[in-house]
N, C-alpha and C positions, 0 to 999 in steps of 0.2 A: 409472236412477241419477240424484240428483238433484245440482245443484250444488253444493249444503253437503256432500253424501255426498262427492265429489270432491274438495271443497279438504280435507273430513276425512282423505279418505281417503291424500292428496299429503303432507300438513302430519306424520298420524302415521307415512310412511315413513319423510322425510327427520327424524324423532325415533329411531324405532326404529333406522336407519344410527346415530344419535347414542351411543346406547345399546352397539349391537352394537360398536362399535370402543371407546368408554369400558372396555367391560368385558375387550379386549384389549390395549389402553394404559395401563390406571392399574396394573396389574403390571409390565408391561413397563417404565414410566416408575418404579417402584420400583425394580428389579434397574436398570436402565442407569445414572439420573441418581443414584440414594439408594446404591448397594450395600447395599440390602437383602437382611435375611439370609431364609432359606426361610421360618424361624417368622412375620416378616413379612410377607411375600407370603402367609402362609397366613392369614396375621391380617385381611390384605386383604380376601383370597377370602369371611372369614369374615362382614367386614362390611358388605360389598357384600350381603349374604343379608338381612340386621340386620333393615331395614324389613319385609320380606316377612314375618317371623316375628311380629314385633311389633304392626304395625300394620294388617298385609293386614285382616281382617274388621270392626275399628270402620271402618277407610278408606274399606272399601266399603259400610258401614252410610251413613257421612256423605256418602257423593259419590251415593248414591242421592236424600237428601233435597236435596240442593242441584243449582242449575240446571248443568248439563254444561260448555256451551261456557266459562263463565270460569273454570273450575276446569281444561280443557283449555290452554287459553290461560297459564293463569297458570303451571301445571306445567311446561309448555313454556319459558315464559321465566327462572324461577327453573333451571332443568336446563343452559338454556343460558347465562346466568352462571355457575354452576357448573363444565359443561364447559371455558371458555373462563378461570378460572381458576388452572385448575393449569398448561396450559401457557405463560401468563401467568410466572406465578409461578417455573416453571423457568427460564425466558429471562431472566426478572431476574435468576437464583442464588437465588432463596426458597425453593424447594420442597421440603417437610418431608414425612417421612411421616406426622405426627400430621397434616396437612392432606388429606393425600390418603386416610387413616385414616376425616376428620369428612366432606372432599370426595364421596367414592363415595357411600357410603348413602346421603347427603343427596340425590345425582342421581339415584342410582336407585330410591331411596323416591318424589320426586317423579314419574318413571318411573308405579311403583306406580298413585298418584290421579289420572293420567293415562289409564292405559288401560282408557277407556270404550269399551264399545260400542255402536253406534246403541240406541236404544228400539224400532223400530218391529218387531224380530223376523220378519225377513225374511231364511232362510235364503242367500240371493242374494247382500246385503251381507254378513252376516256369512262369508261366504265369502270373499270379497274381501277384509276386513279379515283373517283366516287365512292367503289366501294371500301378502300384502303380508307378514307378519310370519315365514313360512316364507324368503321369497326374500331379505326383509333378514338374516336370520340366518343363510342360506348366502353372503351376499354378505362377511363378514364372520366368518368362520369363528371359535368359542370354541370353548375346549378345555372341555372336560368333568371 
């Protein structure tokens, strides 16, 4: 395993933890902080899916032609402004659900064009990368 394999492979846990707890926070942060009603939290639920539907296969048409690492990088950084906006935003008194509505999809579409896998197609790594994405998402339990 090579050292880029490694900081890739450190850099996309501590993303996917990002992800796994967003995706148990921005409801929860709707029911506690909004008293949002169910229709809402389901409207949530719904738009958090939004990107995957929409945009999953040109995504991965475009992030095939173009170079990896700054499209990783960039996703990453845009995900985490996002992240670190809404509870921002709450602490002020701002926090709307039309934000946390446009908030979600936007973090987890960028999610989306982020998750690259190595090129070199080496069942080894891609296991690795498997298993990091199993253990974050038990570490962080979603409801279903």
């Amino acid at each position: 395993m090579t050292r880029d394999f490694r900081l890739l492979w450190i850099g996309q846990t501590v993303s996917w933890l990002g992800t796994a707890t967003t995706q148990v926070a921005a409801p929860l942060a709707a029911v506690t902080t909004l008293h949002a009603s169910a229709f809402q939290v389901g409207l949530l639920g719904a738009a958090v899916w939004l990107p995957w539907v929409l945009v999953g296969v040109p995504a991965g048409t475009l992030v095939d032609r173009l170079p990896r690492r700054p499209i990783l990088v960039a996703c990453d950084l845009v995900s985490a402004v996002l992240m670190v906006s809404a509870p921002v935003a709450a602490w002020l008194g701002l926090l709307t659900m039309t934000q946390l509505l446009v908030v979600a999809p936007i973090y987890l579409g960028g999610r989306l064009l982020g998750r690259v896998l190595p090129n070199n197609g080496e069942l080894y790594l891609n296991h690795i990368v498997l298993v990091r994405k199993s253990v974050t998402e038990a570490a962080v339990p979603v409801p279903s």
